[in-house]
N, C-alpha and C positions, 0 to 999 in steps of 0.2 A: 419804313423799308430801309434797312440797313444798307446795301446796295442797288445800285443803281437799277439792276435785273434781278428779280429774283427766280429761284431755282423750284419749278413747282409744275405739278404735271398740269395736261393742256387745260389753258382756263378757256370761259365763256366769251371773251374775247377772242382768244386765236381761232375756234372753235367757229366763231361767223368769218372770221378771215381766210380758214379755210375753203368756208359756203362759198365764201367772193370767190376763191379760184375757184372752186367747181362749178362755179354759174359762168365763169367765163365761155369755156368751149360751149355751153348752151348760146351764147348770146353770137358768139361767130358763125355756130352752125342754123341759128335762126337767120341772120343776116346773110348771111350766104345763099341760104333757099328764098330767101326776098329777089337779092340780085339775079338768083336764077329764072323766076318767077318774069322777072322786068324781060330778060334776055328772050323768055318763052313768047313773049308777048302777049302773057296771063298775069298780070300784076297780083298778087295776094296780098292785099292792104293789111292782112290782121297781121302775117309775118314782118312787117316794117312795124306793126304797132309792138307786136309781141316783142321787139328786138329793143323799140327805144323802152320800154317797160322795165325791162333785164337790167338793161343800162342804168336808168335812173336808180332802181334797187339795189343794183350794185355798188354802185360809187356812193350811194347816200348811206350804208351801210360801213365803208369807211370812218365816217367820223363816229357808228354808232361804236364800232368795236375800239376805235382811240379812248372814246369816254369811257364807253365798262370798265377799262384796262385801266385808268385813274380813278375813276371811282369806287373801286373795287381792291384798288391796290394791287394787282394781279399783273403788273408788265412782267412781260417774258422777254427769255434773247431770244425763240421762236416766233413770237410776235412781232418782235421788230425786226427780223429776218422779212418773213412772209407781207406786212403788210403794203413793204413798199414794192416787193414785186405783184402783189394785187393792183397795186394801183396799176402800176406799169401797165402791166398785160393788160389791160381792159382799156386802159387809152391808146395804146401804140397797135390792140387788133383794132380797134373800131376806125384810127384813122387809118391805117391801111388801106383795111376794106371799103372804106369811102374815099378813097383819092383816085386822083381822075390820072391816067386814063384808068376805068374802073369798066361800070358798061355806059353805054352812051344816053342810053335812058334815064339813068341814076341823076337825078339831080337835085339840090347839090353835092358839089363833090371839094377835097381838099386837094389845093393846087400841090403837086408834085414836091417844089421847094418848100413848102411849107413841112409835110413830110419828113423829108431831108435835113432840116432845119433839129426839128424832137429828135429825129433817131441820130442823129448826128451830137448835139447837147447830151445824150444821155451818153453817147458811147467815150464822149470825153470825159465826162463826172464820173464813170467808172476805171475806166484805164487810168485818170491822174489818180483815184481815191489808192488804189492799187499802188501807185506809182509812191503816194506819200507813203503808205504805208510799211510800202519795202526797205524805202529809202530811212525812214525815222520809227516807225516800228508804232506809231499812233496816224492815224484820222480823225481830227477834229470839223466834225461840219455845222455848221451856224445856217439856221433858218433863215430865208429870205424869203421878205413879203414879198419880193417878185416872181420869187418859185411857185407861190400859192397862189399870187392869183394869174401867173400863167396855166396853172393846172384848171382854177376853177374858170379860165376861159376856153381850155381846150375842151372843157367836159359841155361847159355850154355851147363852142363851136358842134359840137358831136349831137348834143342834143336838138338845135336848132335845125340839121343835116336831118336827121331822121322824122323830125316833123311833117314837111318841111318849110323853114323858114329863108326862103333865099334871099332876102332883103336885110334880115338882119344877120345871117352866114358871116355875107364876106367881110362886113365890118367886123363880127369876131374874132374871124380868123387871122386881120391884120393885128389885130392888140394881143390875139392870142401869140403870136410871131413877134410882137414887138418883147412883150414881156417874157417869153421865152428866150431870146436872142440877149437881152437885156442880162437876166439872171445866173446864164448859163456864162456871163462875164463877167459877172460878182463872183461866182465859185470860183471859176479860173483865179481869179486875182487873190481870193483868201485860200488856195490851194498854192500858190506861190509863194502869199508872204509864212504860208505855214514850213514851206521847204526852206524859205533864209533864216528864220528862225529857232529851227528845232534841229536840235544834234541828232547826228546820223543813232539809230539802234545799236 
């Protein structure tokens, strides 16, 4: 592959990346008729199961459409547009709709801060990515093994919530917090040394 993206109508990878977002709003509007269900005070156990199911399909479907996309030689800039707001969306609904106050039945639930904490980390990695790019006309971003396994803790936090595993929850969602907090200060700081760096556009 001559560049970095090649120019090529939608492959077999973007194609399940697609799927991922269109399973999302199924997996909100499942979760949502659970929570209603707790609220009724008729719990529908198969809709909490149906919801963690979604979940786990979804997100494991991630690394499938990363790999086709190398294996296949097939990345797109469609692809790599879409799959990180796949991920997005399907982590920032599911912690929503499980953070407390949520209903009071639900349990467990992610603490508020915690919450605050992802949505707050992501909304800075976008407004600076922005911010470099206006200012110097590139975005260079460098993978951080703290990025992934705060993702693959937030997914286990979510996963253990829907189970449910309250014992092993809140320990996740500490590390899940620590390594999020952690990562989201590695970007800051190579979003920095990229502005002393790099001549303006």
């Amino acid at each position: 592959m001559t560049a970095k993206f090649q120019h090529m109508p939608i492959t077999l990878a973007t194609k399940i990346t697609i799927a991922r977002i269109l399973g999302i709003p199924v997996f909100i509007l499942v979760l949502i008729y659970y929570k209603m269900s707790l609220v009724a005070g008729d719990p529908v156990d198969w809709y909490r199961l149906l919801a963690l199911g979604l979940f786990i399909v979804i997100a494991a479907t991630d690394a499938l459409d990363g790999y086709l996309a190398r294996k296949r030689d097939e990345e797109s800039r469609l692809g790599a547009v879409l799959d990180p707001i796949a991920d997005k969306a399907l982590l920032l609904s599911a912690i929503i709709l499980l953070t407390r106050p949520s209903v009071e039945v639900l349990w467990p639930q992610f603490p508020v801060s915690f919450t605050l904490l992802i949505i707050s980390r992501d909304v800075v990695l976008v407004l600076g990515s922005y911010l470099i790019h206006w200012m110097t006309g590139h975005v260079e971003v460098r993978p951080r093994i703290t990025g992934k396994i705060a993702t693959f803790l937030q997914m286990t936090a979510i996963v253990t919530a829907l189970i449910p595993l309250a014992p092993i929850f809140y320990p996740v969602v500490f590390l899940a917090g620590f390594f999020t907090f952690v990562s989201g200060l590695q970007y800051i700081i190579d979003g920095a040394r990229q502005l002393e760096r790099a001549e303006p556009a």
